[in-house]
N, C-alpha and C positions, 0 to 999 in steps of 0.2 A: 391541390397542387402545392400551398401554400406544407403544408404538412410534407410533404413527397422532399421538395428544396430542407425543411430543417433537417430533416433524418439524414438526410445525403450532408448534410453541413455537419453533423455530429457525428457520422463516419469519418470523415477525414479529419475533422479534431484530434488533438492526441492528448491524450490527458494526463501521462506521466509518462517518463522514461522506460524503460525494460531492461534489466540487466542480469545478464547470467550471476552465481555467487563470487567468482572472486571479484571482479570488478563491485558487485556489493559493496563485500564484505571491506574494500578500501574505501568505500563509503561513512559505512560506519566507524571510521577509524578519525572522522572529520567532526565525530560529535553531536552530527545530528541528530534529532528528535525522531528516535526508532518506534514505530508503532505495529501492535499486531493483530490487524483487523478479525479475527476468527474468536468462536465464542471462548468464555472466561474458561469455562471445559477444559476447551483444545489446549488453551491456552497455560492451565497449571497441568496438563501433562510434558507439557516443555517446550521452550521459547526460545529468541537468540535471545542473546547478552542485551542486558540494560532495556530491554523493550519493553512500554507499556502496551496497555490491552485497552483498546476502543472498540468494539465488536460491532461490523459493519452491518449488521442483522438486530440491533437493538433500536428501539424507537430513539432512543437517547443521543445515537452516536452522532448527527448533526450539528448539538449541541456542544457533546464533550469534542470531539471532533475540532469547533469553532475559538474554543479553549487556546489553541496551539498558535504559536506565534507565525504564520500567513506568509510571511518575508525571507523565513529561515526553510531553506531543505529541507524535505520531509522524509524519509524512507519507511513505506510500506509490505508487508507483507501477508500472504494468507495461507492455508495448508496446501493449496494448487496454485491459483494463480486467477480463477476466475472474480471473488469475496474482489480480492486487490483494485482490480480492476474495477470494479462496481466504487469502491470506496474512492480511487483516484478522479471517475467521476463526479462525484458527490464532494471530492475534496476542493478538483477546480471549480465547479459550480458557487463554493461558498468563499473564493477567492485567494486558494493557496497557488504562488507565483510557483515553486521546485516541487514535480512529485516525482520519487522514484521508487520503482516496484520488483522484486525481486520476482526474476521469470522462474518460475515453478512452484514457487514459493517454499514453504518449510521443511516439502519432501527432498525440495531440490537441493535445500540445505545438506537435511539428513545424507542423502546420499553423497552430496560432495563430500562430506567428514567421513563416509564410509569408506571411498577411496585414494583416499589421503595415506 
């Protein structure tokens, strides 16, 4: 029973924001610390602007992850949207107060630039 109450407690947690790209993309116009959870791969095939590479899939990334200053906004991203979401848990968990994650993530990007 005791297990049944946390699971139902960690559903209705929310653990970063969601936001389509332009409301993003005025995001990052605020300077925060852009991170992009997908492997280093993905990641030199091409990135947004200014964003470093934590890869949500590495042993390390709790670590490097922990690195980031906790207090300040954070904006996340992954190639879909699911990576994000795994990492925004992991991110509240080790005590970051701002997470915000780009709904679709990098494709959503791509495509918004496509129809621009």
């Amino acid at each position: 029973m005791t297990t049944l109450l946390y699971i139902s407690f960690l559903l209705l947690q929310t653990f970063s924001t969601l936001h389509d790209v332009e409301p993003f993309s005025k995001l990052m116009e605020n300077n925060y610390t852009l991170v992009d959870v997908r492997t280093p791969e993905e990641f030199s095939e091409g990135a947004l602007p200014a964003a470093i590479n934590i890869s949500v899939t590495s042993l390390d990334f709790p670590f490097e992850i922990a690195k980031l200053n906790k207090e300040k906004p954070v904006l996340i991203y992954c190639k879909g949207g699911t990576r994000s979401a795994s990492a925004a848990v992991a991110m509240k968990a080790l005590g970051f107060d701002e997470i915000h994650e780009l709904k679709g993530g990098y494709m959503a990007w791509q495509a918004a630039k496509l129809n621009q």
